[in-house]
C-alpha positions in Angstrom: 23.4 52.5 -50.5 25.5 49.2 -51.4 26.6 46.4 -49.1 29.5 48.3 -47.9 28.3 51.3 -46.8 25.5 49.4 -44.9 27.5 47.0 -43.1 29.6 50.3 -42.2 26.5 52.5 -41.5 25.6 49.0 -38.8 29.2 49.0 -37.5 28.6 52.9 -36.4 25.1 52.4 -35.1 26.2 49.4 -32.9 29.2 51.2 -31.5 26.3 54.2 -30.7 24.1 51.4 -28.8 26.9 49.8 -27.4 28.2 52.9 -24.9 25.0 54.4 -24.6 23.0 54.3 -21.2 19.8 56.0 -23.0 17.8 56.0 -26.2 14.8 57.6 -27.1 13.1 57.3 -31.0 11.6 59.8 -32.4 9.0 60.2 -35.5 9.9 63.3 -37.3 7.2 63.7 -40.2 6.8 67.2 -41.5 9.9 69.3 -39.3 10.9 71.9 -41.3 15.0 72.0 -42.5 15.1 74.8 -39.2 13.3 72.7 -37.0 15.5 69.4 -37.3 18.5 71.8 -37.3 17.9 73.7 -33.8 16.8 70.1 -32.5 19.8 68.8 -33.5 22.1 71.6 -32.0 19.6 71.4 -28.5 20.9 67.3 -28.3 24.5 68.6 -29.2 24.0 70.9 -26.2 22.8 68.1 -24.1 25.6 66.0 -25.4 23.9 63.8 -27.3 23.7 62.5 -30.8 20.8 62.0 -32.9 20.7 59.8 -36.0 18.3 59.4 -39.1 18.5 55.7 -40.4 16.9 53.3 -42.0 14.4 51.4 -40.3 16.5 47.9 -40.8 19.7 49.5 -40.1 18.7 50.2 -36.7 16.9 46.6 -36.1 20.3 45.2 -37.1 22.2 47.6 -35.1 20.3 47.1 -31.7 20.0 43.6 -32.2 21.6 41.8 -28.8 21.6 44.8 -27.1 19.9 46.7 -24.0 17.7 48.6 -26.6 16.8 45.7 -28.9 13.2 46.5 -27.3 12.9 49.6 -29.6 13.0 47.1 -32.7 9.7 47.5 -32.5 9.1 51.1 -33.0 11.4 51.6 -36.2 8.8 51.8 -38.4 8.1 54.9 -40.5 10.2 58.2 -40.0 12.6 57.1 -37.3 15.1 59.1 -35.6 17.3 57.9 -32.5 18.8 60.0 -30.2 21.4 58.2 -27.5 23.2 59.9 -24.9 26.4 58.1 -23.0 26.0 60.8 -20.2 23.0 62.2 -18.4 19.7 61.0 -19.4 17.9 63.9 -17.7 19.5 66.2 -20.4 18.7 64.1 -23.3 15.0 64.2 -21.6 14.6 68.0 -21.5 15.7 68.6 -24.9 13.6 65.8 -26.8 10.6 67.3 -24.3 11.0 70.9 -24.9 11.5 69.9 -28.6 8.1 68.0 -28.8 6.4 70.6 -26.8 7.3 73.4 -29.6 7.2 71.2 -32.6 3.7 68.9 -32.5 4.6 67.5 -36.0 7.3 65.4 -34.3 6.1 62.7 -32.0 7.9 60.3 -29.5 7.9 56.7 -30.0 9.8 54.9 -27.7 12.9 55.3 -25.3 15.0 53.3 -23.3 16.5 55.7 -19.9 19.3 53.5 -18.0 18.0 50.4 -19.0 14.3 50.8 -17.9 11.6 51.1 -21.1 10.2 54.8 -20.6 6.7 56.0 -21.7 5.9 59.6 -23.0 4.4 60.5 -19.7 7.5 59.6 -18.0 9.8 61.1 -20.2 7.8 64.3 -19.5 8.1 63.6 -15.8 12.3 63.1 -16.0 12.3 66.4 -17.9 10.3 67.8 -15.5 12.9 67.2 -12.6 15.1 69.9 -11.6 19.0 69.1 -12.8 21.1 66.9 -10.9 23.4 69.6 -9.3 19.9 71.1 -7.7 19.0 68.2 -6.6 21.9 66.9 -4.7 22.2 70.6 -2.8 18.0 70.5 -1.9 19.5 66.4 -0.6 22.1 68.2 1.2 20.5 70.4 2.9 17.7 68.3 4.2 20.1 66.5 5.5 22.2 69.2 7.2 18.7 70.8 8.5 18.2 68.2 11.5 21.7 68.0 12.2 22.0 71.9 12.5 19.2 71.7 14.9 20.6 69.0 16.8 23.3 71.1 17.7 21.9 74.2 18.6 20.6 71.9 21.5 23.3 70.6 22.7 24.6 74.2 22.5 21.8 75.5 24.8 22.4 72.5 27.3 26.1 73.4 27.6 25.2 76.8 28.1 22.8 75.7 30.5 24.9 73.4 32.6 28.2 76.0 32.4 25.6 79.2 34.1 25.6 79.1 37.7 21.9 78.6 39.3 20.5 80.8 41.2 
């Protein structure tokens, strides 16, 4: 790789770190041609992107940024995967992808700004989606509320029927 095709492969990375809200970094030692090919499509699906680079490269492309803590862990085998979207998707795929494939082992990860450990990467993929959660949210919050009214229902009834 010359000087050109460096300083482009930079440019590209730092665009990548620049709208992304979440990074994780993977070691990938040993995945079979298969392996790295149905991970890739899973963080497609996720709508992710996941990048092989050199371990320089990405020190100089996450350099004064919010993931310029993962300098740190771009040693070896490195592979990034960034999401601009939901984190939680990014989070299942890498996880179910780890759980299946023990040759690959996570690193490091930044979710939303906020340095992540395995264990609570594992707990984020964990979590039910979003959508899921927002309706359980909903309904908790309807619950009292329906209650409330049934109530008042039964007092109006109450107060309308004539004592005998």
């Amino acid at each position: 790789m010359d000087r050109l095709q460096k300083t482009t492969k930079v440019t590209e990375l730092k665009a990548t770190f620049a709208t992304a809200k979440s990074a994780v970094v993977l070691e990938f030692k040993g995945l079979t041609v298969e392996k790295d090919t149905a991970f890739r499509k899973s963080i497609r699906e996720s709508k992710a992107h996941y990048r092989v680079s050199k371990n320089t490269l990405l020190k100089l492309a996450v350099k004064d940024t919010s993931f310029e803590k993962l300098s740190d862990h771009f040693k070896g085998a490195s592979g990034v995967a960034t999401t601009e979207h939901d984190g939680m998707a990014l989070a299942k795929a890498i996880q179910e992808f780890l759980k299946d494939n023990p040759a690959a082992t996570f690193k490091a990860a930044i979710m939303d700004g906020k340095v992540v450990t395995a264990g609570e990467l594992q707990t984020l993929a964990e979590l039910p989606p979003r959508d899921v959660l927002i309706a359980k949210l909903l309904y908790l919050m309807k619950h009292p509320i329906t209650g409330l009214a049934i109530v008042f229902e039964a007092i109006r009834k109450q107060k309308e029927s004539p004592t005998s």
